[in-house]
C-alpha atoms as a printed R data frame, in Angstrom:
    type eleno elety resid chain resno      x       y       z
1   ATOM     1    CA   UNK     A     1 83.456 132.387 154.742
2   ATOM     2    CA   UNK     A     2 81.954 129.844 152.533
3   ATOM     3    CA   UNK     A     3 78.963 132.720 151.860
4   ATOM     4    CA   UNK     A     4 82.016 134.310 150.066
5   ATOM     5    CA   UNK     A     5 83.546 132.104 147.948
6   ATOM     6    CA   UNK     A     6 79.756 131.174 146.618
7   ATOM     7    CA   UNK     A     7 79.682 134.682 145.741
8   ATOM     8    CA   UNK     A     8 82.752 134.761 144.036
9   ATOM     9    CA   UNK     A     9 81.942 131.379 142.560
10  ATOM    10    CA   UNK     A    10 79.042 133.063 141.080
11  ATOM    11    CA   UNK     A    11 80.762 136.069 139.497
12  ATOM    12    CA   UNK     A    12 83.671 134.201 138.384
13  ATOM    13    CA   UNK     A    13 80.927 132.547 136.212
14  ATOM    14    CA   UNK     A    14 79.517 135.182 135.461
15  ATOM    15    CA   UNK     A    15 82.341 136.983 134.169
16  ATOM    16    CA   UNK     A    16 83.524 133.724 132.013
17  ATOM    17    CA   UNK     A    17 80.323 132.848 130.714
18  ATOM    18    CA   UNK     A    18 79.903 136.049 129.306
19  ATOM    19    CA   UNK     A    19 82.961 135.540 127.389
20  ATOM    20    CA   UNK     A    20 82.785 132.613 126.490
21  ATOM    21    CA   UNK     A    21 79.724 132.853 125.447
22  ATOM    22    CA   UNK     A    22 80.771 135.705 122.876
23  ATOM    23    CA   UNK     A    23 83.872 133.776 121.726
24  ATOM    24    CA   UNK     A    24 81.830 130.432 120.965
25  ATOM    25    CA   UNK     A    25 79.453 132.696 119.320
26  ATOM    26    CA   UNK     A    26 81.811 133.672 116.680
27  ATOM    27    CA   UNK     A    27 82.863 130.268 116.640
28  ATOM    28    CA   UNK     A    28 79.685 129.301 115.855
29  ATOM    29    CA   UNK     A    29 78.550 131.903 113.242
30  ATOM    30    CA   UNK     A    30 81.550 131.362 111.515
31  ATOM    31    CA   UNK     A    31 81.105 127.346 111.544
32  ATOM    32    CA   UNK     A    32 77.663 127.750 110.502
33  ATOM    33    CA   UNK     A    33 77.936 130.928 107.545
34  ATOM    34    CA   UNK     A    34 75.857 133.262 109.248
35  ATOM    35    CA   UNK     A    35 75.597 136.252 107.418
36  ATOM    36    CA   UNK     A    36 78.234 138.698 107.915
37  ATOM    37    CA   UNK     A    37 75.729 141.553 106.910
38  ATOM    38    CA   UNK     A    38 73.608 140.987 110.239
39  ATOM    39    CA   UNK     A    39 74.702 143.890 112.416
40  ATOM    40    CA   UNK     A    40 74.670 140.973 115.161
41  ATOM    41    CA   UNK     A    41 77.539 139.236 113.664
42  ATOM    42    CA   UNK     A    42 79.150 142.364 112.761
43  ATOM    43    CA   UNK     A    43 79.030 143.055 116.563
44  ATOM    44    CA   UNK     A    44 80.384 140.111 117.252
45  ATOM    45    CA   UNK     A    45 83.242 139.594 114.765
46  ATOM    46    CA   UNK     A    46 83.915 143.848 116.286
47  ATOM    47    CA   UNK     A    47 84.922 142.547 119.570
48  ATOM    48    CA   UNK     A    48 86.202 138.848 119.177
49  ATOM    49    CA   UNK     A    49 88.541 140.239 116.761
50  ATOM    50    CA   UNK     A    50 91.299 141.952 118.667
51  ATOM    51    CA   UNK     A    51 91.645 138.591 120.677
52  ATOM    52    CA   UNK     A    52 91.418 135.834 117.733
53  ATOM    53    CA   UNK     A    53 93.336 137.928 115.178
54  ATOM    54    CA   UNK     A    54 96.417 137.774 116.653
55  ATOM    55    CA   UNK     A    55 96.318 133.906 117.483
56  ATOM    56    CA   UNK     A    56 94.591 133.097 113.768
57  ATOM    57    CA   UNK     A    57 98.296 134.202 112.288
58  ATOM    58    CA   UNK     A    58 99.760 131.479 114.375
59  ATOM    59    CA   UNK     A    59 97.229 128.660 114.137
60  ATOM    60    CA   UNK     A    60 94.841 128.771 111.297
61  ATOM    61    CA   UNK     A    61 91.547 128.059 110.692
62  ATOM    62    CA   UNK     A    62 90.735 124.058 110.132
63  ATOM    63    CA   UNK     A    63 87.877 123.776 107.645
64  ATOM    64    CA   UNK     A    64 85.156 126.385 108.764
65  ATOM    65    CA   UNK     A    65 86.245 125.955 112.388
66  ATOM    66    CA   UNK     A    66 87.728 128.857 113.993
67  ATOM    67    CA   UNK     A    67 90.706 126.615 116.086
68  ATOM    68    CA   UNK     A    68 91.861 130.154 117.774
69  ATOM    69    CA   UNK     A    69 88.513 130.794 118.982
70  ATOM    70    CA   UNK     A    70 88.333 126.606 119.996
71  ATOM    71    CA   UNK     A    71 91.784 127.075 122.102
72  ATOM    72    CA   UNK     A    72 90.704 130.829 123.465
73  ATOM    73    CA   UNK     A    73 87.031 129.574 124.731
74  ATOM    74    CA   UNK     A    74 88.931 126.462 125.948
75  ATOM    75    CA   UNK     A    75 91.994 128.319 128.232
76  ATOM    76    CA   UNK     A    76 88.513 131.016 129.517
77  ATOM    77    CA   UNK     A    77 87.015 127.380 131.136
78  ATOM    78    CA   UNK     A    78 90.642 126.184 131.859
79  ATOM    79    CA   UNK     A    79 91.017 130.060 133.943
80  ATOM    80    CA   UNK     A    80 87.709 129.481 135.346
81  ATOM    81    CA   UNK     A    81 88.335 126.571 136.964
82  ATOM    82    CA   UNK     A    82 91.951 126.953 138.035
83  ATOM    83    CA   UNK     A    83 90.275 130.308 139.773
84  ATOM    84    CA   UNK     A    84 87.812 128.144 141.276
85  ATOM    85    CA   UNK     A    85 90.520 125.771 142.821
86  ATOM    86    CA   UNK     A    86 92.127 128.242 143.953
87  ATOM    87    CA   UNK     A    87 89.336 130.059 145.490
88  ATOM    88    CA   UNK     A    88 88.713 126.802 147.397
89  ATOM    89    CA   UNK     A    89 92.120 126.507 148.780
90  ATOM    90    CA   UNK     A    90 93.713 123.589 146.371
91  ATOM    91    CA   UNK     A    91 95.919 123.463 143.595
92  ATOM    92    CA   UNK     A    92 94.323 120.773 141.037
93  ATOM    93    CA   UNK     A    93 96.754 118.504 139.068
94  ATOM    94    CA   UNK     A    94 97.756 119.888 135.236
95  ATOM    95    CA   UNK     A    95 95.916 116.422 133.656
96  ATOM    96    CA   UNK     A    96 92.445 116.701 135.705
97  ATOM    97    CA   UNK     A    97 92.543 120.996 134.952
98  ATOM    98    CA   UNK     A    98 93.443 120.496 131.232
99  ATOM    99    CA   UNK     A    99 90.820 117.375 131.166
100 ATOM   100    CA   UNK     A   100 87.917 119.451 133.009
101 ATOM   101    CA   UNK     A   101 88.008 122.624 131.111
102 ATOM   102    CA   UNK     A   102 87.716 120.355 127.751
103 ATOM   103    CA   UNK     A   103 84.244 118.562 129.714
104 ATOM   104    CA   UNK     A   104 83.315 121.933 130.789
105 ATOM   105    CA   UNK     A   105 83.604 123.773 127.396
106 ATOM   106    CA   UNK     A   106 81.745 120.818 125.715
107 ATOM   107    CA   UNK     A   107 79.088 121.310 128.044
108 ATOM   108    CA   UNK     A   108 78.888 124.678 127.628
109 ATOM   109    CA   UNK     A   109 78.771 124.200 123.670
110 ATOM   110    CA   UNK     A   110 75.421 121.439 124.572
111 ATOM   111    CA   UNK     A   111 74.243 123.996 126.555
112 ATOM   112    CA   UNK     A   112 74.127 127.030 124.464
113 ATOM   113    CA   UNK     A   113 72.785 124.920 121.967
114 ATOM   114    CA   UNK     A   114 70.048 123.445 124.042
115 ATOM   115    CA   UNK     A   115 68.992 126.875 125.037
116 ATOM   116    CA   UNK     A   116 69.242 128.519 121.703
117 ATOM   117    CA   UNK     A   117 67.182 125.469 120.055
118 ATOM   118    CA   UNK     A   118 64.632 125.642 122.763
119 ATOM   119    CA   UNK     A   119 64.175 129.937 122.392
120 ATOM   120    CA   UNK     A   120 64.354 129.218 118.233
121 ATOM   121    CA   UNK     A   121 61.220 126.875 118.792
122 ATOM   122    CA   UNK     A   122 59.360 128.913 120.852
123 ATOM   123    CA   UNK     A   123 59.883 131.988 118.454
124 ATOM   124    CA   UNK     A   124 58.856 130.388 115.595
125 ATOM   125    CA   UNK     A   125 55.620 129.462 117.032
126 ATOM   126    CA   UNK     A   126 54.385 133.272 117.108
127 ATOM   127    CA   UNK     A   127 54.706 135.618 115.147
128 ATOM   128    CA   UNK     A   128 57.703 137.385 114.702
129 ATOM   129    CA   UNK     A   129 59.799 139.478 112.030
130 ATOM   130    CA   UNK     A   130 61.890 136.924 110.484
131 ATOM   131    CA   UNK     A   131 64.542 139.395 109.091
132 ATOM   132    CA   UNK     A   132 64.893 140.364 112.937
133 ATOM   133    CA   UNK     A   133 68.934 140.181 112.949
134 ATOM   134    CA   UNK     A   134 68.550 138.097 116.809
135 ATOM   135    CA   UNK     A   135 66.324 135.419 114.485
136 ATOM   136    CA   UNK     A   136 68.184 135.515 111.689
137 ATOM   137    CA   UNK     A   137 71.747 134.626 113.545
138 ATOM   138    CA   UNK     A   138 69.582 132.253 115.454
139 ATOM   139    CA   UNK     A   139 68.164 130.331 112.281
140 ATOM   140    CA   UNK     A   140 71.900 130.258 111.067
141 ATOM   141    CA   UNK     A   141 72.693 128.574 114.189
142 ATOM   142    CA   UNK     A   142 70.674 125.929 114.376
143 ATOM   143    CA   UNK     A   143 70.251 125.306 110.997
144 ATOM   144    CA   UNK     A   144 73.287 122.675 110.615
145 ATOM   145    CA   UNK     A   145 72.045 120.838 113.506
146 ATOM   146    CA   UNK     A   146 68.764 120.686 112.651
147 ATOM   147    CA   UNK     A   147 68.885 120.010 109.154
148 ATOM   148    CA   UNK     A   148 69.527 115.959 109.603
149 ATOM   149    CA   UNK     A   149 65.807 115.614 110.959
150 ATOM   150    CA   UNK     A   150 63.763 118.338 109.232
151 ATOM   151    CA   UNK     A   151 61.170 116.929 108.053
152 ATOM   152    CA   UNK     A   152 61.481 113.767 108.943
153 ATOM   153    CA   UNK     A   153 59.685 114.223 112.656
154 ATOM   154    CA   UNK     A   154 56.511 115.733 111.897
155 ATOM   155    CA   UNK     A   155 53.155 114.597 113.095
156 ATOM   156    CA   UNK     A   156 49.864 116.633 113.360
157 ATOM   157    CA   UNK     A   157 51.360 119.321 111.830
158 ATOM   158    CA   UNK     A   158 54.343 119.741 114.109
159 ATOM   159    CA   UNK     A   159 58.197 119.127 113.441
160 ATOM   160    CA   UNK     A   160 59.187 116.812 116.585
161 ATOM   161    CA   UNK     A   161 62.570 117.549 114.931
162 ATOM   162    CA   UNK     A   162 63.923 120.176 117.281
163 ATOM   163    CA   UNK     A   163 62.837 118.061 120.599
164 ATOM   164    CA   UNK     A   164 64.372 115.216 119.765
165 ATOM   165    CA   UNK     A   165 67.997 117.172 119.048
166 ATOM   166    CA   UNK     A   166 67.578 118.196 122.439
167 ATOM   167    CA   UNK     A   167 67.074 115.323 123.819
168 ATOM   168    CA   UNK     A   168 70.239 113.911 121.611
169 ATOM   169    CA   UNK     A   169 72.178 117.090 123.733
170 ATOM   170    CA   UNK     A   170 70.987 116.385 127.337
171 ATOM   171    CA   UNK     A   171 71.986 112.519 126.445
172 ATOM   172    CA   UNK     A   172 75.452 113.672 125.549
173 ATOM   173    CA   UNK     A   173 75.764 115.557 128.626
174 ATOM   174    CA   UNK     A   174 75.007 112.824 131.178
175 ATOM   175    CA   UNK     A   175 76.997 110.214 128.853
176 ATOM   176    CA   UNK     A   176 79.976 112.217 128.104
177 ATOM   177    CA   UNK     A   177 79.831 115.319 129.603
178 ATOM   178    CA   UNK     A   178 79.941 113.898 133.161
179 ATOM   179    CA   UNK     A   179 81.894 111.062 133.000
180 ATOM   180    CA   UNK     A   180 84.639 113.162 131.401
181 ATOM   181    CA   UNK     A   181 83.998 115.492 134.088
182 ATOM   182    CA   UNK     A   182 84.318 113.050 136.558
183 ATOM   183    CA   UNK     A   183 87.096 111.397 135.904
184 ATOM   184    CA   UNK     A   184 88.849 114.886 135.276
185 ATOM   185    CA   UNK     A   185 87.658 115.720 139.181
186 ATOM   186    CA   UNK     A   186 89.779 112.511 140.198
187 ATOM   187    CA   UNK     A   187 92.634 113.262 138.407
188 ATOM   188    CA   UNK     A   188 92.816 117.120 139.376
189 ATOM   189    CA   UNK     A   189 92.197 116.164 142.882
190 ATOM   190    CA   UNK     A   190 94.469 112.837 143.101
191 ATOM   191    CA   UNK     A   191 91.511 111.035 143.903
192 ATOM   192    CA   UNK     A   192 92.416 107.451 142.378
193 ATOM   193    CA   UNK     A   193 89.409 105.689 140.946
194 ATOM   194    CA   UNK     A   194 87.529 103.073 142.937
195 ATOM   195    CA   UNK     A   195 86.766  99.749 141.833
C-alpha cells in the first residue's frame, strides 16, 4: 500500500510542479521585464492568463509583482500538500498547512532559481544563439539577481558571480526554508516543540 501512495506522491508533484512552475514563471517574467515579444513569454502570458485575469480585477498588482500569480502559486503548494495529508491518512491543522505551503513555495522559488542560474552558466560557456527565445527569457531572469555581483567576482577570467548566488540560495534553504518547514510540520501535525 505504501508502493501506492509513493506513486501518487510522485504524480501529485508532478502535476503541481508543472503548474506551478508555469505560474511562477509569469511571475517571474513579469517581475523581471522580460520581453513580451519572445514567443516564450507570449506562451506563457497565453495560458496563465485565463487563471490570473480574473483574480488581477480583485487584487492588483503591487509594484512589478504579480500578487494574483503570488496567492495562485501559493494555494497550488497549499493543494499539494493538503492532498498529500490526505493521501497519508491525516488531516493537518489550518496554521501548519497555511505555514508549509508558504516554506514550500519559497523553496520552490530558490529552487527554480538555483536550477535556472546553474543551466544559464553552463550555456553561456558554449556557444549558443543568444537571440534563442529559451536564452533570452533566461538572461531576463537572472539578470536582477545577478546584477548585485557582476563584475565584482571575477578572477582568471571567470565571473565567480553566479556561484556564489547559488550558494546565497542553498544557504537560504537550510536557514529558512527548513526551519519554516519544520516548525510548520509541528504545527500541522500537533506535534508541540521540544525543548
Amino acid at each position: 500500500m505504501s508502493y501506492l501512495i509513493s506513486a501518487f506522491s510522485f504524480l501529485l508533484e508532478v502535476v503541481f510542479s508543472a503548474a506551478a512552475t508555469l505560474i511562477v514563471l509569469r511571475l517571474l517574467a513579469e517581475a523581471s521585464r522580460a520581453d513580451f515579444n519572445n514567443p516564450l513569454s507570449q506562451f506563457i502570458y497565453r495560458y496563465t492568463n485565463p487563471i490570473l485575469s480574473p483574480i488581477r480585477r480583485i487584487i492588483p498588482n503591487w509594484r512589478r509583482i504579480n500578487t494574483a500569480a503570488v496567492l495562485i502559486a501559493w494555494l497550488l503548494m497549499l493543494l499539494k500538500r493538503l492532498l498529500i495529508f490526505v493521501l497519508l491518512g491525516r488531516m493537518p491543522g489550518i496554521a501548519g498547512l497555511l505555514l508549509l505551503s508558504f516554506a514550500d513555495l519559497l523553496d520552490f522559488i530558490l529552487v527554480f532559481y538555483l536550477v535556472l542560474i546553474f543551466v544559464w552558466s553552463l550555456m553561456s560557456m558554449f556557444q549558443v544563439d543568444r537571440y534563442h527565445p529559451v536564452l533570452r527569457l533566461m538572461s531576463s531572469l537572472v539578470e536582477p539577481i545577478l546584477r548585485p555581483v557582476r563584475g565584482k567576482l571575477v578572477a582568471a577570467g571567470l565571473d565567480f558571480g553566479p556561484w556564489v548566488v547559488m550558494i546565497v540560495l542553498v544557504l537560504l534553504r537550510l536557514l529558512v526554508v527548513a526551519p519554516l518547514t519544520g516548525y510548520g510540520m509541528q504545527l500541522a501535525l500537533g506535534i508541540g516543540s521540544v525543548g
